[in-house]
N, C-alpha and C positions, 0 to 999 in steps of 0.2 A: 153592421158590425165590420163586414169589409173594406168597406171607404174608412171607417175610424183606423181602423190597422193599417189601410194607406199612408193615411194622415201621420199615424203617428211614427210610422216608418220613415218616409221624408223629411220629418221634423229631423226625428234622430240623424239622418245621413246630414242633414245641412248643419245643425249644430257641431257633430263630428269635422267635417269640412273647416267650418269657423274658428273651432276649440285648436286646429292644428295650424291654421294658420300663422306666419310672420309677421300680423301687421304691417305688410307691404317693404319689409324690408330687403333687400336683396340679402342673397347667401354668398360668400366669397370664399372661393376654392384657392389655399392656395400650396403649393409645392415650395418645401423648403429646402435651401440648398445645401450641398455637403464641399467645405472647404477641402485647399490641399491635403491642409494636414492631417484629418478622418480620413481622406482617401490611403496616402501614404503611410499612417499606422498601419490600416490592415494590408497594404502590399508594398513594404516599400520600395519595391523596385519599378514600380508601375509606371507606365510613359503617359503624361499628363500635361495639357498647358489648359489654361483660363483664358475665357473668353465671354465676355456682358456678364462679368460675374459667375459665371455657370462652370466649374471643374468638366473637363473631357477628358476620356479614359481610353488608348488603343488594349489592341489584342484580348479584344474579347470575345468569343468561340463563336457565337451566334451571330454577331457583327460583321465578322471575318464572313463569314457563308451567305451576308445578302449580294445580290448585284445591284451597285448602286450607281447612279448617272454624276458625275459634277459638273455643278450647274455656274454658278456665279460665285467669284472673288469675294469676300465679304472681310480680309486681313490678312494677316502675317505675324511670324512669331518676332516680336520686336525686342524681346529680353532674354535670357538665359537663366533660370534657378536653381541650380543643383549642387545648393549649400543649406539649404533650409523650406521651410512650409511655406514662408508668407509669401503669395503671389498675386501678381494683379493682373490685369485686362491682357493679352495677348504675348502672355508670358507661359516658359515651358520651361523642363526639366531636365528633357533629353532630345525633342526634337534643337535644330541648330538657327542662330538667326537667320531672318528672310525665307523660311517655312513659309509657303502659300498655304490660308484656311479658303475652304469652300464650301456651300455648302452643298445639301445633297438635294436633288430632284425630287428623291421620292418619301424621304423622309424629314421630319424639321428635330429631331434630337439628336441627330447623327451629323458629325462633320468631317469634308474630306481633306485631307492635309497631302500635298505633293512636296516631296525634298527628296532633288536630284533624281528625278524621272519615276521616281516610287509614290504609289498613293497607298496613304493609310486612312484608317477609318476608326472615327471618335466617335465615343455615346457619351450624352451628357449625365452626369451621374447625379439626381437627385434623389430627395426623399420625398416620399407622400404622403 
């Protein structure tokens, strides 16, 4: 009677196993991004450039409070936008052209921006 309740215990655990299965398919996680102009609705005075697509946002409380290293060059602010939403790659709002981007040591969604001896610190602002 024992081994039968084994039995049928294992069966059940493997069919469950089976029953939840993907058929081998991979799961794909992915993070969608929030343009300027979502950003700039709800703040629009908020200091912001783009960069691989990705909105970055200064002065934000908790950002301010980490101590973060800059590490490597990775661009510059090459355009100016502060007539409208549409922005593209390595364009900003309020930071001024030839803003050094960098990134950070210790974090990959934070980026450090130096204009005239000042650093600032960007969080990329997505959704999930």
């Amino acid at each position: 009677m024992v081994q039968r309740l084994f039995f049928v215990l294992i069966a059940l655990t493997l069919f469950s196993i089976t029953g939840c299965s993907n058929g081998g398919e991979t799961t794909k996680v992915s993070i969608d991004r929030i343009n300027a102009e979502e950003v700039l609705s709800l703040d629009p005075d908020a200091d912001v450039f783009q960069y691989e697509g990705v909105i970055y946002k200064t002065n934000i409380d908790w950002v301010e409070e980490l101590s973060l290293t800059k590490d490597v060059q990775i661009g510059e602010i090459k355009t100016k936008n502060d007539t409208d939403t549409n922005f593209k790659d390595e364009m900003a709002n309020k930071l001024p052209v030839g803003a050094k981007i960098f990134s950070a040591k210790e974090r990959g969604d934070i980026l450090i921006v130096e204009v005239e001896g000042e650093i600032l610190k960007y969080l990329a602002i997505v959704e999930g």
